[in-house]
C-alpha positions in Angstrom: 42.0 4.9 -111.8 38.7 6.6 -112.7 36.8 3.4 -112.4 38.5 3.7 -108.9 37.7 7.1 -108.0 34.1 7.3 -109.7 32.9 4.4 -107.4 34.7 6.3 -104.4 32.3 9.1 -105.0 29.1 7.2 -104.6 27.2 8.9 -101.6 29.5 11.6 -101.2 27.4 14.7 -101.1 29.3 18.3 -101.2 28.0 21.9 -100.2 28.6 24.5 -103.0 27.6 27.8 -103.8 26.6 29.1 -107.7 28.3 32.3 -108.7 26.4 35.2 -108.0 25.9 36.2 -111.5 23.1 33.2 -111.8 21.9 33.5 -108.6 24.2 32.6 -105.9 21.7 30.0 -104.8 23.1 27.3 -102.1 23.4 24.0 -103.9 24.1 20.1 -102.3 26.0 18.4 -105.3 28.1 14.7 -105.9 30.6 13.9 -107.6 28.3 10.5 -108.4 26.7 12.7 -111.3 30.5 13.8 -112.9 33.8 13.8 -110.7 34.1 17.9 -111.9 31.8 17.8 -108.9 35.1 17.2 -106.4 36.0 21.0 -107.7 32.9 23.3 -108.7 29.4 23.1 -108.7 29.4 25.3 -111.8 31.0 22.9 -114.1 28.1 23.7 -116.9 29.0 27.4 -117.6 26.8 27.4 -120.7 23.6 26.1 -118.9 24.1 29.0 -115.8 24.6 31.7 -119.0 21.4 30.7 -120.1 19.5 30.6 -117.3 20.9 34.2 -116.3 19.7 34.9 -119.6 16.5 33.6 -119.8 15.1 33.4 -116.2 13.7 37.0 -114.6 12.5 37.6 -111.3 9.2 36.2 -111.0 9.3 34.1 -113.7 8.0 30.4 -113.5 10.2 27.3 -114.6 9.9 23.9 -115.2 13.1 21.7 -115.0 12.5 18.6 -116.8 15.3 16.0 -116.2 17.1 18.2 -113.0 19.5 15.5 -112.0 21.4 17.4 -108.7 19.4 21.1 -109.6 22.5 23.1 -111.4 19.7 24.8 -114.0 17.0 24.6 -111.1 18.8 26.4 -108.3 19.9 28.6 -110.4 16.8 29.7 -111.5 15.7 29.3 -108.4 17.9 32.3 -107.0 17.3 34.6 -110.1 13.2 34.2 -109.7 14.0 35.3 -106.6 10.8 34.8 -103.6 8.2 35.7 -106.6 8.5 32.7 -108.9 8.1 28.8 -108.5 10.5 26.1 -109.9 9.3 22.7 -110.4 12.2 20.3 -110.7 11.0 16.7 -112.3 13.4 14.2 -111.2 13.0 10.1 -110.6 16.0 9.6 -109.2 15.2 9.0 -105.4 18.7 9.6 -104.6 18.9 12.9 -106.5 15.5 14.2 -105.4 16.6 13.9 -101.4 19.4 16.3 -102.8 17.6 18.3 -104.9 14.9 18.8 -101.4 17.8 19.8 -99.0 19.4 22.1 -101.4 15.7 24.0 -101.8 15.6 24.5 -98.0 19.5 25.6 -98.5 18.0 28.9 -99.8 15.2 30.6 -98.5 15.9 34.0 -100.3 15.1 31.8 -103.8 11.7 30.8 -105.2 9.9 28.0 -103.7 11.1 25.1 -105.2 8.6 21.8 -105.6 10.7 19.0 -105.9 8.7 16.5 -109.0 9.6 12.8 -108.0 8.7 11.5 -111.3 9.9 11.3 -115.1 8.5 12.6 -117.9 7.2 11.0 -121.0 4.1 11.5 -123.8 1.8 9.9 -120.8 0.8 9.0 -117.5 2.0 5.5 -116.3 4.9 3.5 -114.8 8.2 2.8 -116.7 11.7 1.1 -116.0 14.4 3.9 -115.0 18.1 2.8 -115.5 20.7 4.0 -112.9 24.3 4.6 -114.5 27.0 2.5 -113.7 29.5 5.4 -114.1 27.8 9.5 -114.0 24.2 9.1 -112.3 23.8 12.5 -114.7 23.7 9.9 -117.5 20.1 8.1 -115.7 17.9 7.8 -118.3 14.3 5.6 -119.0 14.7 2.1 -120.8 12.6 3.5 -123.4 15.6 6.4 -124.0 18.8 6.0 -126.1 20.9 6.5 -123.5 24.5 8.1 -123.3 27.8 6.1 -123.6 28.4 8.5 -120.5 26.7 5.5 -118.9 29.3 2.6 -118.8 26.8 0.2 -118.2 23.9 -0.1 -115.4 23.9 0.0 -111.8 20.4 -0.8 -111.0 16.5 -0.5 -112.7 14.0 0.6 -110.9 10.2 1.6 -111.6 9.2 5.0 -111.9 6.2 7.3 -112.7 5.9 8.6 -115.5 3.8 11.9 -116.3 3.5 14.8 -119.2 3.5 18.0 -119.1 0.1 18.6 -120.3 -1.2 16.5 -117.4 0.5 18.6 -115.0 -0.9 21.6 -116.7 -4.5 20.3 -116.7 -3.9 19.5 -112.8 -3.6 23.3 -112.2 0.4 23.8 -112.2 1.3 27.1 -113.4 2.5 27.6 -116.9 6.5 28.3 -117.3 8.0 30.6 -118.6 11.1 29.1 -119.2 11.7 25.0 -119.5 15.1 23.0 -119.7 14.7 19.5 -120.6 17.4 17.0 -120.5 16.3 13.3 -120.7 19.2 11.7 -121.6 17.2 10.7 -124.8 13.3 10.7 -124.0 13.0 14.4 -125.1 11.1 13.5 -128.2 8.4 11.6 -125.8 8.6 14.9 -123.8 7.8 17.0 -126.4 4.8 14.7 -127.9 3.5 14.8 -124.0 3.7 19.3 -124.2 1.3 20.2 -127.4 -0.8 22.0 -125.2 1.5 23.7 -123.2 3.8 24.4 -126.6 0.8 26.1 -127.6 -1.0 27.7 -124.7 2.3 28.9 -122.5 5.0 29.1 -125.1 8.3 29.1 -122.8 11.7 29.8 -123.4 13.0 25.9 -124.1 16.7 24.9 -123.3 16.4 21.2 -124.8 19.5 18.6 -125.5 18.4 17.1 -129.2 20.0 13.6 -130.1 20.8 13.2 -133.3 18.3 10.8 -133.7 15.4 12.8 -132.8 16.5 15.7 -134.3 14.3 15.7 -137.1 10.6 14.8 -135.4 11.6 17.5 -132.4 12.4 20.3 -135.4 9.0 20.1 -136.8 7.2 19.7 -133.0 8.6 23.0 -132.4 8.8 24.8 -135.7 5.4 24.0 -135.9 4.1 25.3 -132.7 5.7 29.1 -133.6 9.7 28.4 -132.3 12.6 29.7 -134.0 15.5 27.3 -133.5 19.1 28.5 -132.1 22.8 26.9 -130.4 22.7 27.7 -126.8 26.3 27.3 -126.6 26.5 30.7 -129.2 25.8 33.8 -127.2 23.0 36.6 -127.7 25.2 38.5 -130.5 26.3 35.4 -132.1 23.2 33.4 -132.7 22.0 32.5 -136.1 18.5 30.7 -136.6 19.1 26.7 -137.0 16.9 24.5 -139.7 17.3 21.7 -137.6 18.4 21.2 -133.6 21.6 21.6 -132.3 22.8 19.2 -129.6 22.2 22.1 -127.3 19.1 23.6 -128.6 17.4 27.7 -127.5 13.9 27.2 -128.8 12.3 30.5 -128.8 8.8 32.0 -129.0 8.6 33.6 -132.6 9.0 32.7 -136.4 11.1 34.6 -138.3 
């Protein structure tokens, strides 16, 4: 039955609306990328209570890995018409989304819509669409989720790094999610200079397997590790990355 209903959903796109207390931003969502979809666009509650947390108005993001835009809308509509969200997403379905739901909400900041993934380098790779939750896309080179359930299609994609988008002029965040489904240690080995010349806020997902390499990337360029499913009161500094990692600015 959900084999059934999870290939129903492909191409069905549904107009949503954040809560206001991250933003209230317009949002164009499908149940393709998780059949919570059918129901909410605020499925993630943890992600929007970070990024009501972390994002100000004004403030630049990046949003590495935006799949529909839950994290980039959001923080779209709490920058509010003085910041800038860039959204990096190769999904060609997703960024036609993710570039309707932007001109949903003219009250937010400007949104630039980043066709591309993101690795340690400029180049081309093979990008793997999921046979089951397109939030579950991820590069060949990537572990990969069992969320998956095989593959759809492959296609080619660009591939850039963050410092290379920083030495073409884009303006530094101040806050950065990344969520690559598995690439994020190639993410972070593509950010040294931005780690050390912009020092965002990161919201990162850690796998296991890169948990180690990614704790002394960032421990080394000045972060202090936390949970971002704890809240403000509750958070304790980590030795290593939890799945759901709050990098912040500081040593203790």
């Amino acid at each position: 039955m959900r084999r059934t209903i999870e290939r129903l959903s492909r191409g069905v796109v549904l107009r949503r609306r954040l809560p206001e207390w991250c933003g209230g931003a317009r949002i164009l969502v499908t149940p393709e990328c998780g059949l919570s979809y059918w129901v909410s666009a605020a499925g993630d509650t943890t992600l929007l209570r970070n990024a009501s947390e972390l994002v100000r108005p004004g403030a630049v993001v990046w949003d590495v890995g935006a799949n529909q835009g839950l994290f980039a809308l959001a923080a779209a509509g709490l920058a509010g018409q003085h910041g800038f969200v860039y959204a990096f997403e190769p999904d060609t379905f997703l960024v036609g989304l993710l570039r309707r739901s932007a001109k949903l909400n003219p009250a937010s900041a400007p949104m630039e819509v980043i066709p591309c993934a993101v690795s340690d380098q400029v180049g081309l790779a093979r990008f793997r669409i999921a046979e089951r939750a397109r939030s579950a896309n991820a590069l060949e080179s990537a572990e990969g989720s069992s969320q998956m359930g095989g593959v759809r299609e492959s296609q080619t994609v660009m591939t850039v790094s963050l410092d290379w988008c920083l030495e073409q002029g884009f303006p530094p965040p101040d806050v950065m999610k990344i969520d690559v489904e598995g690439a994020e240690l190639s993410v972070l080995r593509g950010a040294g200079e931005l780690l050390r010349r912009a020092k965002p806020a990161i919201l990162i997902e850690v796998r296991a397997s890169n948990a180690q390499e990614i704790a002394g990337i960032l421990q080394g360029a000045g972060y202090t590790l936390y949970d971002s499913e704890a809240t403000a009161e509750e958070r304790k500094p980590l030795t290593k990355p939890a799945y759901n990692t709050l990098a912040l600015p500081g040593t203790l």
